[in-house]
C-alpha positions in Angstrom: 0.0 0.0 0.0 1.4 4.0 -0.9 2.1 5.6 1.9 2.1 9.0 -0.7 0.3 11.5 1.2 -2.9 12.6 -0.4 -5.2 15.3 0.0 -8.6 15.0 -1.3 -12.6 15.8 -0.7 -15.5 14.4 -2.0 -16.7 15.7 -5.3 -19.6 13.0 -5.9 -20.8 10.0 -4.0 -17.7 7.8 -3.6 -15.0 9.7 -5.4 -11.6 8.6 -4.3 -9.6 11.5 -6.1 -6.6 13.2 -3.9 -7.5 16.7 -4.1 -7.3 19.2 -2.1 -10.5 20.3 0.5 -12.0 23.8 -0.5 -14.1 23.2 2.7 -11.8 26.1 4.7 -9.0 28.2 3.5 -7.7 27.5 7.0 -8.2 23.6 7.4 -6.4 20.7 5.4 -7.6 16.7 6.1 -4.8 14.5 4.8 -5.2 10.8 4.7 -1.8 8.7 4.1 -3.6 6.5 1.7 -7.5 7.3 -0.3 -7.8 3.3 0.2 -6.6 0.2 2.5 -7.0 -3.8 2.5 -9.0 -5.7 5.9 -6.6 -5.8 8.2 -4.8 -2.4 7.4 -5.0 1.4 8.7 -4.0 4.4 7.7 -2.5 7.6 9.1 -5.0 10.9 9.1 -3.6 14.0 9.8 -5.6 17.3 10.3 -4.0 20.7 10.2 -5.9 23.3 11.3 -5.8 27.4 12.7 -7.3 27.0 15.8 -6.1 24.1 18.8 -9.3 22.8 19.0 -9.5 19.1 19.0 -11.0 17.7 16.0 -13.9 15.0 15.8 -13.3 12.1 13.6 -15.6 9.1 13.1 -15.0 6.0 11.4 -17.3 3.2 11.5 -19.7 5.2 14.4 -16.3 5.4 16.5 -14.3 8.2 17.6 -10.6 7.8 16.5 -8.4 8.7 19.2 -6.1 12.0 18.0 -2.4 13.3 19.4 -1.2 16.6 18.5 1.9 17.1 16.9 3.8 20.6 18.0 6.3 20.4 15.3 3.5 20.4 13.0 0.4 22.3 14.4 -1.4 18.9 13.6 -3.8 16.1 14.8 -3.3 12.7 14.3 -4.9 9.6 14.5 -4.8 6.0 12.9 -8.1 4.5 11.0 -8.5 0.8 10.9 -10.0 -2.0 9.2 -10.7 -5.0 10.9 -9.2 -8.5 9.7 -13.1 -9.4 8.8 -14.4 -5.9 7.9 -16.8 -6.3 4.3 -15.0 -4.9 1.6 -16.6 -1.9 0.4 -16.7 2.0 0.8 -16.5 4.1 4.3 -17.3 7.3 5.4 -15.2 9.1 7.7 -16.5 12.2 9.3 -13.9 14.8 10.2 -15.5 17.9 12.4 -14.1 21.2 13.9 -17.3 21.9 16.3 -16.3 25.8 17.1 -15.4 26.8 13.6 -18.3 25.1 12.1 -16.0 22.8 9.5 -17.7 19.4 9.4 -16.3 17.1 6.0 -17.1 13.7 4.8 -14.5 11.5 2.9 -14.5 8.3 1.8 -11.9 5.5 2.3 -12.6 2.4 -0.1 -11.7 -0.9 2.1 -10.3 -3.7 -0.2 -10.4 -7.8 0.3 -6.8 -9.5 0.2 -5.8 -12.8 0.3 -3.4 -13.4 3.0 -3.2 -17.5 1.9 -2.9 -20.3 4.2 -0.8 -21.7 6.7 -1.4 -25.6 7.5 0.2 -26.9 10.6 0.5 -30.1 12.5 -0.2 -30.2 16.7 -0.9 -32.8 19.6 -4.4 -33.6 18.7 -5.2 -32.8 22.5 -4.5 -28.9 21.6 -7.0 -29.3 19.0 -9.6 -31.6 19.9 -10.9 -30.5 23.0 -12.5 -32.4 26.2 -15.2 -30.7 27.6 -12.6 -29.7 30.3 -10.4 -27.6 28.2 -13.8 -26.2 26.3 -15.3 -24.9 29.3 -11.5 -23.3 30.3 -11.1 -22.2 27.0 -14.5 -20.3 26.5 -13.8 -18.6 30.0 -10.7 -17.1 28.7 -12.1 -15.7 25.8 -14.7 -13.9 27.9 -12.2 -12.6 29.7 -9.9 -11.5 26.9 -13.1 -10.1 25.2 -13.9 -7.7 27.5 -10.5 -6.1 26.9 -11.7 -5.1 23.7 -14.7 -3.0 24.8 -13.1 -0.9 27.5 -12.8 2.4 27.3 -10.2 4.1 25.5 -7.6 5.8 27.8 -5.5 9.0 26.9 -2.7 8.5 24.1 0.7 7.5 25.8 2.5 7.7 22.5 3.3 10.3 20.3 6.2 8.8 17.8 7.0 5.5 16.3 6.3 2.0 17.9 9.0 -0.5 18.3 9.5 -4.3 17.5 9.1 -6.6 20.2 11.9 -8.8 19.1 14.4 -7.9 16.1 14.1 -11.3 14.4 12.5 -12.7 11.4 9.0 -12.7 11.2 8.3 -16.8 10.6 4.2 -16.8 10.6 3.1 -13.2 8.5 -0.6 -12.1 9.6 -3.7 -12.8 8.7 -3.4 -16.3 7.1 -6.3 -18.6 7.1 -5.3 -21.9 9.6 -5.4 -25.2 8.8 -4.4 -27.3 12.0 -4.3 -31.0 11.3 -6.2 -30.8 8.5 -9.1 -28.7 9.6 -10.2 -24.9 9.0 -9.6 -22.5 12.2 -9.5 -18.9 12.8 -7.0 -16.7 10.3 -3.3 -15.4 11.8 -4.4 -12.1 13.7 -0.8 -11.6 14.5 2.5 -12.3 13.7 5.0 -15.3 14.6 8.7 -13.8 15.1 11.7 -16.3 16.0 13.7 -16.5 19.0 15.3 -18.7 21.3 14.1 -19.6 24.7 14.6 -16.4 26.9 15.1 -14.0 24.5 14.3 -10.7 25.6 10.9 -9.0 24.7 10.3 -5.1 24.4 6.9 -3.0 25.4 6.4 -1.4 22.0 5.5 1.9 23.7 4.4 3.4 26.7 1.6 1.5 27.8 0.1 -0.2 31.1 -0.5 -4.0 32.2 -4.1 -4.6 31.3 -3.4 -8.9 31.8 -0.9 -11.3 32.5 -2.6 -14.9 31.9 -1.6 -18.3 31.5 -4.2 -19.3 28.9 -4.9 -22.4 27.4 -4.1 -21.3 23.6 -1.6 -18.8 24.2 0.4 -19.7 27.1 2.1 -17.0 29.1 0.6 -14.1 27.5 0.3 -10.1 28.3 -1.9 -7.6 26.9 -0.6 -3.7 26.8 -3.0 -0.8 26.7 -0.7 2.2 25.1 -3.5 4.3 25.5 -5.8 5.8 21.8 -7.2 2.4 21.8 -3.7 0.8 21.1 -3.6 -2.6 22.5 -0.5 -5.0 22.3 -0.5 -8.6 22.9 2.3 -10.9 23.3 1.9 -14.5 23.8 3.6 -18.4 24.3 6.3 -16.1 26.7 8.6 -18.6 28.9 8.5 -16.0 31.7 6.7 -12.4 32.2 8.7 -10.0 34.1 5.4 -7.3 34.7 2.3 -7.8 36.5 -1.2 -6.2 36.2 -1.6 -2.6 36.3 2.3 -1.8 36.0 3.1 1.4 33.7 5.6 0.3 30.9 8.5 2.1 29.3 8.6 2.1 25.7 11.9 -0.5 24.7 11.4 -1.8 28.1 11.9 -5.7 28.9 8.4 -7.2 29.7 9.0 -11.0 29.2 11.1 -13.6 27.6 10.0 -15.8 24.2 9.2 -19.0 25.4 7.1 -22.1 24.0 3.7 -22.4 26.1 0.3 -22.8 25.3 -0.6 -24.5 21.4 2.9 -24.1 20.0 5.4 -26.1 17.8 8.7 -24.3 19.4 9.8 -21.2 20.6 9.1 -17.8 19.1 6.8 -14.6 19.7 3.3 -14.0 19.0 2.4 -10.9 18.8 -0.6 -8.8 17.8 -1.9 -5.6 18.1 -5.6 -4.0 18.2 -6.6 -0.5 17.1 -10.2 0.5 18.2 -10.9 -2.7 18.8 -9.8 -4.1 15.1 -7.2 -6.7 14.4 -4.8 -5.3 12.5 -0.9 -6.2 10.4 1.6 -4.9 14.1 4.2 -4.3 10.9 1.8 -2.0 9.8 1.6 0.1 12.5 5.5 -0.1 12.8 6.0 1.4 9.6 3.1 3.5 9.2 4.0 5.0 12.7 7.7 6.2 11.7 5.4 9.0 9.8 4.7 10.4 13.3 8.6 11.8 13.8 8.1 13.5 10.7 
């Protein structure tokens, strides 16, 4: 996907030209692409006279905005979900004082990420009614992450990599395990030996440390602007539940637990609630030094 910024209004009904808005002499919307695939986002940046805050839906929720002083700018990140439809999307970007109030539309694509097939211990994948019921509670719990509320922005440049390795499992393939469909990649699979350091990818704060049945050892970090982190099969977690995290600092070691075949790092990342490509965010998120 361009990263080429573009700057564009609507002309007609679900024109994707990047033009320039005549909304206000004295605001500019930018997006950092006019279009993006399920499982993508995309960098909006707002330039405006006056300090106020801008409003800007997506999808009937508010995307969390930081303000730039080297630029005299908002920004926020819009994403599409793994499953989102394909299809076109308003976004509604408001200045309430000044009376500025634009809609744009951002075309969401399908993609195929392919398939990954993989063999396990059949008791990791055919489940007694012991590990269902255990299973099941751990997704409650997990889901409820998802719906809190969004806390105050603790970043305001670029996101790190957990682990500086190669990726080994890329996101968003659809699973095959022992010859039967499951659930697509929603992270990604990064090598490592046993105890190899992992890094908070920003500021953030402990919102779990779990020993689940799927993902072993695994931690969840809220960076605040409805960032979450997750990092899972770790040998050992060095943080515990409500702890405020450095960005680069060490928060566990790669290990091999829960439904694994060795040792390496899972990790995913959540914006607004949607499962999103973590590599995108990396590298989309290096436009914030700018």
């Amino acid at each position: 996907m361009s990263r080429t910024y573009a700057v564009f209004f609507l002309a007609v009904c679900f024109l994707l030209m990047p033009l320039k808005s005549e909304s206000s002499a004295e605001t500019e919307v930018f997006f950092s692409s006019v279009s993006l695939v399920r499982g993508d986002l995309i960098l909006i940046t707002i330039k405006a006279d006056i300090l106020e805050k801008p409003q800007i839906i997506w999808r009937k929720k508010e995307i969390p905005l930081i303000y730039s002083q080297a630029n005299a700018s908002w920004r926020g990140f819009i994403a599409a979900d793994l499953k989102q439809k394909p299809g076109v999307y308003k976004v509604v970007v408001q200045l309430p004082s000044s009376g500025f109030e634009k809609e744009f539309y951002i075309r969401v694509n399908d993609r195929d990420y392919g398939v990954r097939k993989l063999n396990l211990d059949p008791k990791k994948v055919e489940l007694d009614a012991e590990a269902l019921n255990r299973v099941k509670n751990e997704a409650a719990i997990v889901n409820k992450l998802w719906t809190a509320d969004c806390q105050l922005p603790l970043w305001d440049d670029r996101f790190l990599m957990p682990v500086d390795k190669k990726i080994v499992g890329t996101f968003g393939r659809r699973s095959i395990i022992n010859k039967r469909k499951r659930a697509p990649h929603t992270g990604v699979d990064i090598s490592g030996k046993l105890g190899d350091p992992v890094k908070a990818i920003h500021n953030g704060t402990v919102m779990l440390v779990a020993d689940h049945f799927f993902t072993g050892n695994s931690l969840y970090l809220d960076h605040g602007g409805c960032i979450i982190s997750m990092y899972f099969h770790l040998d050992k977690i060095l943080v515990k539940d409500g702890d405020q995290i450095e960005k680069g600092q060490i928060i566990g070691l790669v290990g091999a637990t829960g439904r694994v075949t060795g040792p390496h790092l899972h990790w995913g990342v959540r914006i607004n609630g949607a499962r999103v490509n973590p590599l995108t965010l990396i590298e989309l998120s290096r436009e914030l030094d700018g």
